[in-house]
C-alpha positions as CSV (number, residue, x, y, z in Angstrom):
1,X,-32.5,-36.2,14.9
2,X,-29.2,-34.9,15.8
3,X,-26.4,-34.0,13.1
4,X,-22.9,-34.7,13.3
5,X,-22.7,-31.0,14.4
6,X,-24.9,-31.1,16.9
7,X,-22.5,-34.2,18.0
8,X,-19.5,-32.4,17.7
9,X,-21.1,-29.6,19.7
10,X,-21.9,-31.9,22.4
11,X,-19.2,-33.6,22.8
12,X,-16.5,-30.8,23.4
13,X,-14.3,-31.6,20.5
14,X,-13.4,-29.2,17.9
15,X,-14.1,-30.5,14.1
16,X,-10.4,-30.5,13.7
17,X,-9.9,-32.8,16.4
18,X,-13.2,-34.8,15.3
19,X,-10.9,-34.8,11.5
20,X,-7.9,-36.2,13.6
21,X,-10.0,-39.2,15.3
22,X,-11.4,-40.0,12.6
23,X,-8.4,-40.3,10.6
24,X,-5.8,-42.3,13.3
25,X,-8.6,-44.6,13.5
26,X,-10.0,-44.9,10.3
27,X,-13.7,-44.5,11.3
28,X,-16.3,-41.5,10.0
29,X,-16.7,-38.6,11.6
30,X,-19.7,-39.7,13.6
31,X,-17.9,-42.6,15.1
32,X,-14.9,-40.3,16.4
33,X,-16.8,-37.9,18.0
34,X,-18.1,-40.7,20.3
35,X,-14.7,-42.1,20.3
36,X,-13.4,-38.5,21.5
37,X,-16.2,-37.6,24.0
38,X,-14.7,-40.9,26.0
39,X,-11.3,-39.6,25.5
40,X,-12.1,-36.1,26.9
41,X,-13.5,-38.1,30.0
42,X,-9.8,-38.9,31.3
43,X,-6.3,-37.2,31.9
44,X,-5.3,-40.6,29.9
45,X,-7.7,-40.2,27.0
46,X,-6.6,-36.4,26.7
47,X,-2.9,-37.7,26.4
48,X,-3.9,-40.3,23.7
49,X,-5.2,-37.5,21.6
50,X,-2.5,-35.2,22.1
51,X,-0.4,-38.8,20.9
52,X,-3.0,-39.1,17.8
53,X,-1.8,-35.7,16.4
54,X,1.8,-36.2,17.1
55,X,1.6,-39.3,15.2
56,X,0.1,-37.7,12.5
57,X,1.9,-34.7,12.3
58,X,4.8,-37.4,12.4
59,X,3.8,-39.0,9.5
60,X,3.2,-35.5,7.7
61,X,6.4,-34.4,8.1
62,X,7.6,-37.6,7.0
63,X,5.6,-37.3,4.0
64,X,6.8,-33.7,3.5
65,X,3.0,-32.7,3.2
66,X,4.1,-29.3,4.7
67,X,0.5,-27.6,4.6
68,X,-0.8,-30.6,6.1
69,X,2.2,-30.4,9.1
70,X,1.6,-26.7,9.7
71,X,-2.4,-28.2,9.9
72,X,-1.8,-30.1,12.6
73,X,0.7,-27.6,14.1
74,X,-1.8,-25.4,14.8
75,X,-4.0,-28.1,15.9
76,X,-1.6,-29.5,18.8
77,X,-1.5,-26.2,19.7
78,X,-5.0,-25.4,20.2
79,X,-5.5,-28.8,21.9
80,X,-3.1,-28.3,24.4
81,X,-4.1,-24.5,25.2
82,X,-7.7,-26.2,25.8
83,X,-7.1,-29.4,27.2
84,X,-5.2,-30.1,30.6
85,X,-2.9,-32.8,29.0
86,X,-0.2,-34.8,31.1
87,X,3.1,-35.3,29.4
88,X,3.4,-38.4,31.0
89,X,1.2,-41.1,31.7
């Protein structure tokens, strides 16, 4: 039986982008590692995920939840240096 690590391993997602799926779409964890193995797939998936952590970073900042924005700060930032992600689609 594989664990949600295993999963996660797989899949080419880091848990903090698994965390990030999983919350935009209100699903468990499980779920958005499937979710984000398809979004890794295209140059358009990789650009909705880089939109999922804008949005939340967004609403963080919104929220003044300031440990939560520097969170996903450093997130979007480790996406990007991983990922090829267009600007525009």
């Amino acid at each position: 039986m594989l664990t949600l690590q295993d999963c996660v391993g797989i899949s080419g997602l880091t848990p903090e982008e698994v965390r990030v799926i999983a919350e935009h779409e209100e699903v468990p964890d499980i779920v958005a590692t499937e979710i984000g193995n398809d979004l890794l797939a295209t140059p358009q998936g990789t650009y909705l995920l880089r939109q999922y952590i804008l949005e939340l970073l967004e609403r963080a900042a919104e929220h003044r939840q300031l440990e939560r924005e520097r969170w996903l700060r450093a997130a979007l930032a480790r996406f990007t240096a991983a990922h090829s992600v267009p600007r525009v689609l």
